[in-house]
C-alpha positions in Angstrom: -32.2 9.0 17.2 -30.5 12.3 17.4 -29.3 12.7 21.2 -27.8 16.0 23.0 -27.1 16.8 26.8 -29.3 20.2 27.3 -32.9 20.7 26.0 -31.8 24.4 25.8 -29.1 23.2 22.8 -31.7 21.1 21.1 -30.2 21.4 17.5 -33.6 21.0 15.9 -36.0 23.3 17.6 -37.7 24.8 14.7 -38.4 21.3 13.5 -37.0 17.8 12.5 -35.2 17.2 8.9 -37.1 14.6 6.8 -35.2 12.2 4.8 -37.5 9.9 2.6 -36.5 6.2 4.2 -35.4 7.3 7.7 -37.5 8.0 10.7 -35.4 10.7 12.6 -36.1 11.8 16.5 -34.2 14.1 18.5 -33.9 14.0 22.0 -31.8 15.2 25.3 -30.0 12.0 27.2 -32.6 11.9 29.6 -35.5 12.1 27.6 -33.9 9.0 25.8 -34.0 7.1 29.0 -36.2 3.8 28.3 -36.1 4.4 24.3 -34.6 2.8 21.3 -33.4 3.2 18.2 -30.8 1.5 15.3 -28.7 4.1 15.1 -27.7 6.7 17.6 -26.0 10.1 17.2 -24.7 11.7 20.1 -23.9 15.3 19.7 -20.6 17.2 20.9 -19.5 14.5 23.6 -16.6 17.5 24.1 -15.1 18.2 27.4 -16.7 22.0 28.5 -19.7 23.4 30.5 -22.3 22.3 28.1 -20.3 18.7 27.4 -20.2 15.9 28.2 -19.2 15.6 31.2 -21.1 18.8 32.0 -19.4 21.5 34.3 -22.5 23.2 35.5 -23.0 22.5 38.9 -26.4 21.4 40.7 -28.3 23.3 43.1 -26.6 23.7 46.2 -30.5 22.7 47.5 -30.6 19.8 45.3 -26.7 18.8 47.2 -28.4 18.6 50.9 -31.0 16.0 49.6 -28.8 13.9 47.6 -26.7 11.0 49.6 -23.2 11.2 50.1 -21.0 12.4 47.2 -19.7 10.0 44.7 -15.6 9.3 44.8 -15.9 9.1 40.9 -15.4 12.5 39.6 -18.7 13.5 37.2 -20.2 9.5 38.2 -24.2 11.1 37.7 -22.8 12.8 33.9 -21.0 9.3 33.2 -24.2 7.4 34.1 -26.1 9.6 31.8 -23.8 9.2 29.0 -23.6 5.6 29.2 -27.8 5.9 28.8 -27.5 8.1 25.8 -24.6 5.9 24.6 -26.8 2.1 25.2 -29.8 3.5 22.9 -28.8 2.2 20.1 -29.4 -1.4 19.0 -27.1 -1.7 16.0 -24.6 1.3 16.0 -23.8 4.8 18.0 -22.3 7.9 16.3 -20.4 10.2 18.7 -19.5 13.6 17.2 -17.0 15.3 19.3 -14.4 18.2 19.1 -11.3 16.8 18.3 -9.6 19.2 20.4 -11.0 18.3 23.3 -12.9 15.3 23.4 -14.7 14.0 26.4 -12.8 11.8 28.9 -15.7 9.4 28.2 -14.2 8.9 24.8 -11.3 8.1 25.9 -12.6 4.6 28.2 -14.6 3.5 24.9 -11.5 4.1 22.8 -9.6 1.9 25.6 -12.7 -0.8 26.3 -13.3 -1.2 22.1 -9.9 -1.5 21.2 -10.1 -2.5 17.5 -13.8 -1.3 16.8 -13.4 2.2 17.6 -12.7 4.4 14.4 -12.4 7.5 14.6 -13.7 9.5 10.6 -13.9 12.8 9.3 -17.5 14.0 8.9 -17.5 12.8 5.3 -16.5 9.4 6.8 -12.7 8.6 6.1 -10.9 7.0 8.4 -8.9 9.1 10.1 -4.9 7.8 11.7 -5.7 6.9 15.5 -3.1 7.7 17.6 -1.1 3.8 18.8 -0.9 5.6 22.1 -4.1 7.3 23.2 -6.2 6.0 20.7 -8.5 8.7 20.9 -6.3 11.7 19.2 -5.4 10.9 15.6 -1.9 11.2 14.0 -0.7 14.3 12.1 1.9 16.3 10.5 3.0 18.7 13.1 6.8 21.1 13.5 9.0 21.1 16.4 10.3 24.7 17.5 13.1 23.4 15.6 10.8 23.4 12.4 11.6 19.9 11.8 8.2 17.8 10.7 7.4 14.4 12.5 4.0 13.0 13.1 1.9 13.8 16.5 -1.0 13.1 18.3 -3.8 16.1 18.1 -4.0 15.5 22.0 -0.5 16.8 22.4 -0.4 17.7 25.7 -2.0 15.0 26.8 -0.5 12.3 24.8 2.9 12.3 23.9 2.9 10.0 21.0 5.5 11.2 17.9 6.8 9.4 15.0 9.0 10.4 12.2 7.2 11.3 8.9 6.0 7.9 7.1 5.9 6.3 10.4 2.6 5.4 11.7 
């Protein structure tokens, strides 16, 4: 099962691929509510307006019928990702934009510990960051121009190691 946040970005509109031993479905997060599949792939789980969390606000309507706010910043888009994210009965995919990953990714990274990996789209493992463990480790230049190894969420995370060091 194929999942994405906004029926409007549904990647396979003008039809589903066909592979010859997989059964492949597409669906927004809550469309998936209720459903099940082995495998999940959850598409750009990115921090932006159309990620996950999603910045696009509800109906100011929608706001006076609603209880009182939630204290946990985005806690309706984090309930919906963890729905998307418990679909899958064996294993869950989460392809995000290593840039700016969603905050989301970040708690997994921190609750799975060891059985987070973070790959390339051809599937080699890429170096997770010691520190974050969401960014992964590479060559980067100081202003200096010296060369050391850094996290790609540099601001963020901080972590640095001389080159060789990982």
């Amino acid at each position: 099962m194929v999942l994405w946040r906004y029926n409007l970005l549904d990647p396979f509109a003008s039809g589903l691929p066909r592979f010859e031993n997989i059964e492949v479905s597409g669906l927004s997060f809550h469309r998936a509510k209720g459903l099940e599949a082995d495998y999940t792939i959850l598409l750009d789980v990115s921090e932006g307006e159309y990620g996950v969390p999603s910045r696009i606000e509800d109906d100011e309507l929608l706001n006076l019928v609603m209880p009182q706010p939630e204290t946990f910043e985005y806690a309706e888009e984090r309930r919906l990702f963890y729905v998307a994210l418990t679909r899958a009965s064996r294993g869950v995919f989460l392809l995000m934009n290593d840039r700016q990953p969603s905050r989301y990714i970040h708690e997994l990274a921190n609750i799975a510990g060891g059985n987070f990996r973070l790959e390339t789209i051809d599937g080699e493992a890429l170096p997770q960051c010691p520190t974050c463990h969401v960014g992964h480790v590479i060559e980067r230049k100081s202003k200096t121009g010296d060369r050391f190894m850094g996290c790609t969420q540099y601001p963020d995370c901080s972590y640095t190691a001389q080159l060789g060091v990982r």
